[in-house]
Structures are given as structure tokens and as C-alpha cells.
C-alpha positions in Angstrom: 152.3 162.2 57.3 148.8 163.6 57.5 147.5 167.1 57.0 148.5 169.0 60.1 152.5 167.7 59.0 152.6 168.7 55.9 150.8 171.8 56.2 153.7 172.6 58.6 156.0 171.6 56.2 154.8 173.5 53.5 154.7 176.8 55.6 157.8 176.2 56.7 159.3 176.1 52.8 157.1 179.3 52.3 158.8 181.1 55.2 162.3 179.5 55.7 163.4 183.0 57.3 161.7 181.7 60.5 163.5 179.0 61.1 167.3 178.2 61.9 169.0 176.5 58.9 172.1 174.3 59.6 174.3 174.1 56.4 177.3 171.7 57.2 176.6 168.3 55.4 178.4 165.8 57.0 177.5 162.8 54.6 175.0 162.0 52.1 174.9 158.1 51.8 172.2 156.1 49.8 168.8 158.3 51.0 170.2 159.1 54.4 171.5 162.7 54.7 173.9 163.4 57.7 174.1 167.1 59.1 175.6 168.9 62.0 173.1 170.6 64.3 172.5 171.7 67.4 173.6 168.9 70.4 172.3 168.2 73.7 172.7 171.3 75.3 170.1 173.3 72.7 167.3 171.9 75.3 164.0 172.8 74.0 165.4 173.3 70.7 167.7 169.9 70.2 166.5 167.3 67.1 164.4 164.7 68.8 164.2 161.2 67.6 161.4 160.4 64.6 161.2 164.5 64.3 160.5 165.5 61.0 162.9 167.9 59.4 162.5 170.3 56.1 165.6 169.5 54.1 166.2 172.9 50.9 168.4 172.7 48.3 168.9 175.3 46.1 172.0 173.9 44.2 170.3 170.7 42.2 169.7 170.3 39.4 166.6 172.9 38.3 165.8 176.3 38.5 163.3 175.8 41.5 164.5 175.3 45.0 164.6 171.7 45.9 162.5 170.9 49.0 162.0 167.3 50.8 161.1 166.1 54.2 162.9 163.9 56.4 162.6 162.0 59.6 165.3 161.8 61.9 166.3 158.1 62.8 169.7 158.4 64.7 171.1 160.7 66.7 174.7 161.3 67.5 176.4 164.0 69.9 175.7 166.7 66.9 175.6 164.1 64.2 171.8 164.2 63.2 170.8 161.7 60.3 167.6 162.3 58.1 166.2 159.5 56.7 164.5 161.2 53.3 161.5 160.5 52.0 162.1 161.3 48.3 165.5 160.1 46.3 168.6 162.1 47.6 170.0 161.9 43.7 171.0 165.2 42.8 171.1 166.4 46.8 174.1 168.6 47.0 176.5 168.9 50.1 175.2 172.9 50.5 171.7 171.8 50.9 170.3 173.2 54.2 168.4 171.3 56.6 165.5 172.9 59.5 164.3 171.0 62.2 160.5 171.4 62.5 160.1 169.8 66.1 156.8 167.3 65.2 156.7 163.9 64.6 155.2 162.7 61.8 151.1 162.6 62.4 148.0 161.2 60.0 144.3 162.2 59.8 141.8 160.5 61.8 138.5 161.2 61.1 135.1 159.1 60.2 135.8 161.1 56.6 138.3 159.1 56.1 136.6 156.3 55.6 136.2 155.3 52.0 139.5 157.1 50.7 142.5 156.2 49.8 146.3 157.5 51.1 149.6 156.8 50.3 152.4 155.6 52.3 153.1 159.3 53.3 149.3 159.7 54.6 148.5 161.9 51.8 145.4 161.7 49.6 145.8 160.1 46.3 142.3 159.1 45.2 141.2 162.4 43.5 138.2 163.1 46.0 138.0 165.9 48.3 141.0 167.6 50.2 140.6 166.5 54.3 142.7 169.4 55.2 140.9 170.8 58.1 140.4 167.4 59.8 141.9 166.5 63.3 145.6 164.7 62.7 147.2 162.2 65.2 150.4 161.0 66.2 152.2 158.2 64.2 154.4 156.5 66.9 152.1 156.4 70.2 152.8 154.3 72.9 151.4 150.9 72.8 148.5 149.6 74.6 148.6 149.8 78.8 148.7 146.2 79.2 145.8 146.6 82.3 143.8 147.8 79.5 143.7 144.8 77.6 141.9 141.4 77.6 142.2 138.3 76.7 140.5 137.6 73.1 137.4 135.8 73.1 135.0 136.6 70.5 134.5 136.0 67.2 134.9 137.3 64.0 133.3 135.7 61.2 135.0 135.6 57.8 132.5 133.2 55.4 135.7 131.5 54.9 135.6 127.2 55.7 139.0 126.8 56.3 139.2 129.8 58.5 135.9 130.6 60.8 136.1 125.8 61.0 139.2 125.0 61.6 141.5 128.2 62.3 138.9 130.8 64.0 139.5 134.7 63.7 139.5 135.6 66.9 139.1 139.7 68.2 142.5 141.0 68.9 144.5 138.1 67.2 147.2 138.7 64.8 147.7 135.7 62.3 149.5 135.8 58.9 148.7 134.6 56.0 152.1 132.0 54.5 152.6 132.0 51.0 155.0 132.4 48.2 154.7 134.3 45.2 152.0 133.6 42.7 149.8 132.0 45.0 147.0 134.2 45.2 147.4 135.1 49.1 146.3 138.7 48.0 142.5 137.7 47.1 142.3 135.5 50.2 143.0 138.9 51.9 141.0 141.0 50.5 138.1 138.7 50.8 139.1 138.4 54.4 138.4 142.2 54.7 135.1 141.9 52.5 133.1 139.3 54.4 134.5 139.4 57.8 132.0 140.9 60.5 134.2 144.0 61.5 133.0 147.8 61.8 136.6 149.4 60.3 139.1 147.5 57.9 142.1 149.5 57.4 143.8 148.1 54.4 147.8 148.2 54.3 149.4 148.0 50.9 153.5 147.7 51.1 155.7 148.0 47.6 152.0 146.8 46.1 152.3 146.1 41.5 149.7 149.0 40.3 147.3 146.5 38.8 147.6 144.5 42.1 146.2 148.5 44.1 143.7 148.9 41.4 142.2 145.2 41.7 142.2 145.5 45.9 140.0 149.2 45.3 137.9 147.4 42.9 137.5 144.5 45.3 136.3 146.9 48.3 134.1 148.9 45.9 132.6 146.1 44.1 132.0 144.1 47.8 129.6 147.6 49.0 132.7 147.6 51.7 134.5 150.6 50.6 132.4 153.3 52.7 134.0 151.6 56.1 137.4 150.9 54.6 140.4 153.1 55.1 143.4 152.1 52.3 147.0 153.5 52.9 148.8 152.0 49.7 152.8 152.4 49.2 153.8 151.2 45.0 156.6 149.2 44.1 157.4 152.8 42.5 157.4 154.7 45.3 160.0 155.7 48.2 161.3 152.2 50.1 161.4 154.6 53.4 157.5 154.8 53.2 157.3 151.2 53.5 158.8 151.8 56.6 156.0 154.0 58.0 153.3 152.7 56.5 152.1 150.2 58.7 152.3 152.6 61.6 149.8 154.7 59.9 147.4 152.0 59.3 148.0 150.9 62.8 147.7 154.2 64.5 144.3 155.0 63.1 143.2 151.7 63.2 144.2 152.3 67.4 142.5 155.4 68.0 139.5 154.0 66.2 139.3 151.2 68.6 139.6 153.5 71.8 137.6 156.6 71.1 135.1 155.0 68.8 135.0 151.4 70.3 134.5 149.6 67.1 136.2 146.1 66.0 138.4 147.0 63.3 140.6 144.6 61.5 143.4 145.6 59.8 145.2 144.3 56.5 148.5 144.4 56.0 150.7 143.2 52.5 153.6 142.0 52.2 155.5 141.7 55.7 158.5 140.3 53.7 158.4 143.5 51.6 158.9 145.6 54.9 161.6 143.7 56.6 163.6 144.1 53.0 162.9 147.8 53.0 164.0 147.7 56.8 167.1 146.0 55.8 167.7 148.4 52.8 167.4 151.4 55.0 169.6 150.2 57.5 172.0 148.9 55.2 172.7 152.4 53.9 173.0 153.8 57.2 176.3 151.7 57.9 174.2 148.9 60.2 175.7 145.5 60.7 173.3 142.7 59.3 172.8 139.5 60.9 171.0 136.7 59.6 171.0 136.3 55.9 172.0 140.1 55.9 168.4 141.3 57.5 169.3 143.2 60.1 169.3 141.9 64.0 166.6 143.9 65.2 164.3 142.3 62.8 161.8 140.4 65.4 161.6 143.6 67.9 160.5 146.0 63.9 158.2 143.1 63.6 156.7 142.7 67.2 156.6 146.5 67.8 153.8 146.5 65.0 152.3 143.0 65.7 151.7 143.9 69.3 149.5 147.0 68.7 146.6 144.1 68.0 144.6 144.6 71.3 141.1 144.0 72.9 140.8 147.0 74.7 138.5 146.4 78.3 136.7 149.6 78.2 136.9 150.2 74.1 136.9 148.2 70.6 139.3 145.8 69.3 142.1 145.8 66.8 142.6 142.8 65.0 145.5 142.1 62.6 145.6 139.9 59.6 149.1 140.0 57.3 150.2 138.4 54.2 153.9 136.7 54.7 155.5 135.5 51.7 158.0 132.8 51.9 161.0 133.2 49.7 161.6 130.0 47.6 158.9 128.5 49.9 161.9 128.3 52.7 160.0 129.0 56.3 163.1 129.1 58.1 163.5 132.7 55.6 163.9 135.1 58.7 161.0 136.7 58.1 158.6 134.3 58.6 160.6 133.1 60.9 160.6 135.7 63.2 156.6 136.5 62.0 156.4 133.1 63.7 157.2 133.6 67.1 155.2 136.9 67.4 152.0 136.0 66.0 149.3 133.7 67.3 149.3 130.9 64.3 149.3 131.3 61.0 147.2 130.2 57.5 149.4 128.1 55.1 148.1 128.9 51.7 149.4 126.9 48.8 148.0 125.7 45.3 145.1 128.1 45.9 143.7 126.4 48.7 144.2 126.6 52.2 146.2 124.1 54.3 145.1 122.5 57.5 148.1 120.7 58.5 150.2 124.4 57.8 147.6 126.3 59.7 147.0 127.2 63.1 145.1 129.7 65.3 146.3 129.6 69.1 142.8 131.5 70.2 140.5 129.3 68.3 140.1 127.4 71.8 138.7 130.5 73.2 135.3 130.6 70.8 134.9 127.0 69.8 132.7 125.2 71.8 131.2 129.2 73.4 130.1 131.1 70.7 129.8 128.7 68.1 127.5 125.3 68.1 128.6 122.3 70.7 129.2 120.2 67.4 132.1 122.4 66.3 135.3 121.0 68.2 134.2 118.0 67.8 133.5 117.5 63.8 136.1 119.4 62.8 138.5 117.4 64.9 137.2 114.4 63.0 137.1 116.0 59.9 141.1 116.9 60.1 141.6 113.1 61.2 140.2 111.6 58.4 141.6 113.9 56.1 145.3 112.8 57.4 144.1 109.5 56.7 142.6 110.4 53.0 146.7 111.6 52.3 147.6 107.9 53.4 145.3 106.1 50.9 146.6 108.8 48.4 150.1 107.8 48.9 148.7 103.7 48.6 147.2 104.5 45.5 150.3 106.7 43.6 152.3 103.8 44.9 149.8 101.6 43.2 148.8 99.5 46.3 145.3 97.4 46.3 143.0 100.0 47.7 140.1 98.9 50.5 136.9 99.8 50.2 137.4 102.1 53.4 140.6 103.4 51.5 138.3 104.4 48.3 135.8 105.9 50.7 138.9 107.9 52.3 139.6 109.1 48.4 135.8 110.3 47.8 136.0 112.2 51.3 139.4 114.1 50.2 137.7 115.1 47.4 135.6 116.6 48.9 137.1 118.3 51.5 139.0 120.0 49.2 136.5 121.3 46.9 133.8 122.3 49.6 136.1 123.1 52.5 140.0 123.9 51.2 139.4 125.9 48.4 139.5 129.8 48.7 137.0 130.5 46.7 134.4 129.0 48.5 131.9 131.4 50.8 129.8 129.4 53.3 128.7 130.7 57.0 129.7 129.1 60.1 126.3 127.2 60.5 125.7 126.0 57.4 129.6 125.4 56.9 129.3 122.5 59.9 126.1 121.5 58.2 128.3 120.7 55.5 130.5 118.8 57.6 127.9 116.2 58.7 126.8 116.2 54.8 130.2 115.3 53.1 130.7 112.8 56.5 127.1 111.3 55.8 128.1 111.1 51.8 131.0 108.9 52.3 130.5 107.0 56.0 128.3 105.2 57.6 127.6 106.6 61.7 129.4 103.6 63.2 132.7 104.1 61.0 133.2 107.5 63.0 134.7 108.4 66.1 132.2 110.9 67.6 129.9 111.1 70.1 126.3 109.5 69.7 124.3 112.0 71.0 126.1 114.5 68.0 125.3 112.2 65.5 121.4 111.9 66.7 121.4 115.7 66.7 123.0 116.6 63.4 123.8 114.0 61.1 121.4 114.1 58.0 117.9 113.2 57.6 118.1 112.9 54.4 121.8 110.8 53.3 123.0 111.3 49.1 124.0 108.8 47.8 127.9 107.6 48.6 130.4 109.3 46.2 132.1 105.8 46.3 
């Protein structure tokens, strides 16, 4: 929650006597504690929405008094439910409960960059305390659409398959498709090491402890931790974190953008993991679910965090790149279903590589062509074609067809393409990336075999042709 709110917290446990304690526990169901407090007509002085609150306990288990925050998440006439954010196990019905009248805030500050915070906004990598610093608001208001503009530059990620064919564009959310085991969190992370951004703000949801050491290590080991800001919520931890922690990431990564004016990308994994905590949460606070029990709000959770990616007119940009898992590979799962219809494409990464015919960028059209070389559009269009036509001769040749020469040429380009384009592993800039292109087109076609444009192929195709892989 950041520095200033748990500072407030804590003086607030250290001098309970100033503040009004309500005793009567309505309900205590999974982490979700139900109290009566003041209604409506307390004015100044009524629980607001999101409000933190300061729940004490001294009948658990223990000799020490119990203390936990809370936020509130439903209000009703004087019904007030705390969603906790520690395990109500042990929580007894004569537990009291103060409102503290803040919402839940996190530091922003350029010392933040480099250091590491849990999905509460607290510190947890050992350095220095950032007390004193300046704390903002978690839940602001989104973006003044006047504000905003229409993406149009590039960012540059060293990646083929990405900064070719399915451009990073300034202010573009995209996520990353996958399924489990694939490794969609090393794609990520290099995403955030290469790409040409001032601020990455890395999001970790319900992330394996080896999976968190291995993404600091990356950062460190890349010379990118010093502009890196982690927030990082274990499988081990709270599942009501997971609900906030994107709205951290995304509220520093905001103010960044509009007081500071830098391009900041932000990385967030795993979407899935969030919509199961939302469906967790709301599940133990009596919600109906919906679609394969997620709950029907689903795409407006998902879209109120999506949408806070922004090219601001008179500031920076936020950018926002997310890993999706699929469960059991089914798309229709609803949440990257739903991560469909918000985002502006996505990258479809299976077998370690990444798939063209799976991934799309609906921005790309606004940089190809502009801020790239006059060859781009075109190659790459005739790289994908022939590629589609390379899966054809595979099919002929599993099905143990009599192969053309033009079929066996296909073969050596989809070879190719997929070690020097498809693979994740692979680091090449833009330039000498559509070099490439003409290279592998050059290594296994002759100029009059392809459908491009003459006065490209006088310009860029090869001086000097290797010999044909076929």
C-alpha cells in the first residue's frame, strides 16, 4: 500500500484510543470480514469504497494483539465488508474493526527504481527503507481521453518476430498467449531487457519463487535493473494482493508518464492468475459466477487495467505487455477470451517459438512503412506468404507426396524462418533483421520467383547470394 498507508496503519495500532472501534461482527466468510458501522448519515465520517480499515483482535490465538488491514469492497446500508489482506483463520467474532478514511496509496519516486515490492507495495529486497518518500493514490481516474493520442511510434524490442511482423507500438497493450510450460516468462523478461523504453515496471502475479529469483537475475544480469521497478505477489502470498497488484504497477507506471514524460512499458504475469484470484475473492463474498464460474464482470476487471495504456499529448507513454496463459491450450477459456476483445492483438507463443499465423498487432500499420525502412511492409508480407505455403509442402511431404523442386525450396525456406526469425531466442535489430529477410529470400529463390516490387529487389536484395540451402 506504500509508505504513507502503512505508516498510518501502524500509528493507528499504536494509538487505537483515537479512533472509533465498531465491535459487532456480522459474518466472517472465507477472508472477507463483515461488520456493522456507521451508515450513510455519519457524513464525513461514513466507510468509503476501497478505504482501508485497521481490523484488532485481541481474542486469537497468541498472547499479542492480532492486527490486519483491510480494504473495503462492498458497501451495504451499515453492512461494511473488509476484504483482508492477511488469512482471517483464527479471526474471532469480538475482533474490532477502525476505519482509517485513505485509500490504499504506493511510493513514487525515482528511488524507486531498481527495488523490489511486494504485492502490498512494501519493500522486500533488503535495501534501504523509502519511508520519507512522496506516496500516491492506487485507484486514480483513468486517462482524460482529450489527453491522449493515437499510437504511432515505435518501440524496438530486438525481437524478429515482434519489431517484423507484430510491431510494439507506444501506448499498445498486447498479450503474450501461452499455456503452461512454454517459456512465455523469458520472452517477457527479454521484452523488458532489450526494448527501447525509459521505465519498465515489472508485474509478478501468484509468481513460483525460483520463477521471482530468475526474473531479478534477468534485470540485474541485462545492466536494466537501475530503471526497473518490480512489484512481485508469490504463489505463497495473500490471493487479495493479486487483486491490487496490477494497480500499483499501473499507477506508478501513470504518474511516471505524466510528470516525468518518459515511455515506460509495463510487464504484467499471469493475467489468468488474476481473473482466478478475482473469481476467488468474489466467490467468498456470495457473488453469482457466470461463465465457467469466473465471475460476469470479468471483461470490465480486465479493461479497467488494460485501458490505463495511454500516449499522453503533452507527457510520456504507457505501454502494456501481459502474459495470458491458456488453460489446456483452449482460447475460448474466458480469460483470454475476454483479454481478446480489450487488447490490440496478441503474440501466440507455442513450442518456444513465436507464431505468425496466432499473432497480431492492430497498430503495426501505424509505424511500418513511417518509422521503419520502405522495404518493411512489403518483405515481411512476402515472407508470411511463403511461409503459409512452406506448411503446404510440409503437409505433401508427411503425406509422402512427390515434392517439386519449388516445394523443396519452400522446405529450405521454413527452415529457416524458423531458426533465424521464429525462435525466441534469437536477438537481431530491426535493420539488420530485414537484411536478413532479403538474405534467407536470396538463399532459397531466385528474384523472378517473388512477388515484390522490382525497384526493392534492385535496392536490397544481396550482392553477394550463398549458396541455395536446397
Amino acid at each position: 500500500m506504500g509508505a504513507r498507508s502503512h505508516l498510518a496503519a501502524e500509528a493507528a495500532a499504536g494509538s487505537v484510543a483515537g479512533l472509533l472501534r465498531f465491535r459487532k461482527i456480522a459474518a466472517i466468510v472465507g477472508d472477507t470480514l463483515v461488520v456493522e458501522g456507521p451508515g450513510a448519515e455519519a457524513g464525513a465520517h461514513a466507510p468509503r469504497l476501497h478505504d482501508l480499515a485497521l481490523v484488532l483482535d485481541g481474542h486469537s490465538s497468541g498472547s499479542r494483539e492480532r492486527r490486519a488491514l483491510a480494504r473495503i469492497v462492498r458497501i451495504d446500508g451499515p453492512l461494511v465488508h473488509l476484504q483482508l489482506f492477511d488469512s482471517a483463520a483464527g479471526l474471532s467474532t469480538a475482533a474490532a474493526v477502525s476505519f482509517l478514511a485513505t485509500p490504499p496509496e504506493v511510493l513514487y519516486t525515482p528511488h524507486a527504481l531498481g527495488r523490489v515490492f511486494d504485492g502490498l507495495g512494501r519493500l522486500i529486497d533488503g535495501g534501504p527503507p523509502l519511508d520519507l518518500e512522496p506516496s500516491i493514490p492506487v485507484l486514480g481516474a483513468p486517462a482524460n481521453p482529450v489527453r491522449r493520442e493515437l499510437g504511432h511510434r515505435l518501440i524496438r524490442t530486438a525481437i524478429p518476430m515482434i519489431d517484423l511482423f507484430n510491431c510494439l507500438v507506444e501506448s499498445q497493450k498486447i498479450p503474450i498467449f501461452s499455456v503452461a510450460g512454454e517459456p512465455y516468462e523469458a520472452l517477457l523478461l527479454r521484452i523488458g531487457a532489450q526494448a527501447d523504453a525509459d521505465i519498465v515496471v515489472f508485474a509478478g502475479i501468484a509468481m513460483m519463487f525460483d520463477d521471482f529469483l530468475a526474473a531479478r537475475e534477468s534485470f540485474e544480469q541485462s545492466g536494466q535493473a537501475g530503471r526497473t521497478i518490480m512489484f512481485v505477489n508469490l504463489a505463497s502470498d495473500p490471493v487479495v494482493e493479486r487483486l491490487l497488484l496490477p494497480d500499483l504497477a499501473l499507477a506508478v507506471a501513470e504518474r511516471f508518464a505524466v510528470e516525468q514524460k518518459k515511455r515506460v512499458l509495463v510487464l504484467m504475469t499471469d493475467m489468468t492468475a488474476f481473473a482466478d484470484a478475482l473469481t476467488e475473492v468474489g466467490l467468498a463474498q456470495d457473488r453469482v459466477p457466470a461463465n465457467r464460474g469466473y465471475l460476469g464482470d470479468l471483461y470490465s476487471e480486465l479493461a479497467r487495467r488494460y485501458e490505463r495504456a495511454c500516449l499522453f499529448r503533452d507527457g510520456g507513454s504507457v505501454t502494456i505487455v501481459t502474459v495470458c496463459t491458456m488453460p489446456g491450450n483452449d482460447v475460448t477459456h474466458p480469460s483470454p477470451d475476454n483479454t481478446g476483445y480489450i487488447t490490440e492483438g496478441q503474440i501466440s507463443l507455442h513450442d518456444g517459438m513465436i507464431d505468425p499465423f496466432g499473432s497480431l498487432s492492430r497498430l503495426k500499420q501505424h509505424v511500418i512503412g513511417r518509422e521503419t525502412r520502405e522495404d518493411h511492409g512489403p518483405v515481411t508480407n512476402l515472407m508470411i506468404g511463403l511461409y503459409a505455403a512452406a506448411q503446404d509442402a510440409r503437409q505433401k511431404q508427411a503425406m509422402a507426396f512427390e515434392l517439386s523442386d519449388h516445394d523443396l525450396r519452400l522446405l529450405a525456406f521454413d527452415r529457416l524462418f524458423r531458426a533465424r526469425f521464429m525462435d525466441i531466442r534469437v536477438a537481431c535489430p530491426l535493420e539488420r533483421a530485414l537484411d536478413l529477410c532479403w538474405q534467407t529470400l536470396a538463399e532459397c529463390f531466385a528474384p523472378e520467383e517473388l512477388a515484390i516490387r522490382r525497384s526493392l529487389v534492385e535496392t536490397y536484395w544481396p550482392r553477394a547470394v550463398a549458396e541455395r540451402q536446397c
